[in-house]
Structure formats: C-alpha cells, structure tokens
N, C-alpha and C positions, 0 to 999 in steps of 0.2 A: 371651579375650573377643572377641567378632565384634565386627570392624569398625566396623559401626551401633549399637555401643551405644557405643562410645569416643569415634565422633562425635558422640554426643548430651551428654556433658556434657563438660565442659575436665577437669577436674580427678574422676577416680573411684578410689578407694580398695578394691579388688577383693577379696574374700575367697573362697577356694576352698581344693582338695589340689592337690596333688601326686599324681602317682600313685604314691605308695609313700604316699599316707595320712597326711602331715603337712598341718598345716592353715597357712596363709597368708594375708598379708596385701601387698598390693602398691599402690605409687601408679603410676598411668598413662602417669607423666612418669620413673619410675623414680629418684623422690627419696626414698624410702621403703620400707621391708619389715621382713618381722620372720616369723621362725617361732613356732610356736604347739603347746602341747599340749593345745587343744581348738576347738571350732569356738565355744563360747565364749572364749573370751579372745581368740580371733581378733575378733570383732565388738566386744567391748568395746574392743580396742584402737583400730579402726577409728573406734567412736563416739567415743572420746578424741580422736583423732589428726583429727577433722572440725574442729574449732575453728582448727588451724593451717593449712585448707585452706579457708577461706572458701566455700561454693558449693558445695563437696566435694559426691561423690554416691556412699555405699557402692552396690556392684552385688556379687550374689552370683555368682561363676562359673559356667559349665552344664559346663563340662567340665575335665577339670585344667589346672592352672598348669605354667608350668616352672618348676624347682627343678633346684638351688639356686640361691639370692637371692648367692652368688658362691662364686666356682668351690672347690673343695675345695680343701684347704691338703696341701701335698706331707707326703709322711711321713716321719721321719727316717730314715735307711739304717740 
C-alpha cells in the first residue's frame, strides 16, 4: 500500500494477493489478517471485521501483499 494512502486514514483494513494468488486481508496496525479462498470472502470478511475498527476504511491493494501473515511452521524431520 503506498505510503499516502496509509496516511490518509488511521485505521485500513487492506484486501489484496499475494503473488502466488492467495487473496488477503490485513490491518494497518498489523492487529489482524486472515487468508482467504476468494476475493469474496476476502471483503466480506473486511465488511465484517469494520465494526471492531470504528472509522475502519477497506482500501483495495494496487499491488500484492507480503505473505505470509506469519512465517511458515518448520517441518517435522
């Protein structure tokens, strides 16, 4: 998300990919995320998830996200 639009509101709830094409949903402040199997679910989630952010402003991404929302889990040997 460019700089100037993260200034423009406090609190934005970001929906985009990743470049490997999972769709996303992230908070600003990095209190929130959630992976997704569509770019709907993705924004429903978002509209859901406005109510606990007062002010909240979904912004659709222009470019991808980083992913993963945390770091991959080691594998068993």
């Amino acid at each position: 998300m460019p700089e100037e639009d993260q200034r423009s509101c406090d609190t934005c709830l970001i929906v985009g990919q990743d470049v490997e094409g999972h769709w996303l949903v992230r908070e600003n402040h990095g209190l929130m995320g959630g992976i997704f199997v569509s770019r709907d679910a993705a924004l429903h989630f978002a509209q859901t998830e406005c109510c606990a952010f007062p002010g909240a402003t979904i912004v659709i991404a222009g470019q991808p996200l980083p992913c993963p929302l945390m770091p991959p889990m080691e594998q068993a040997a």
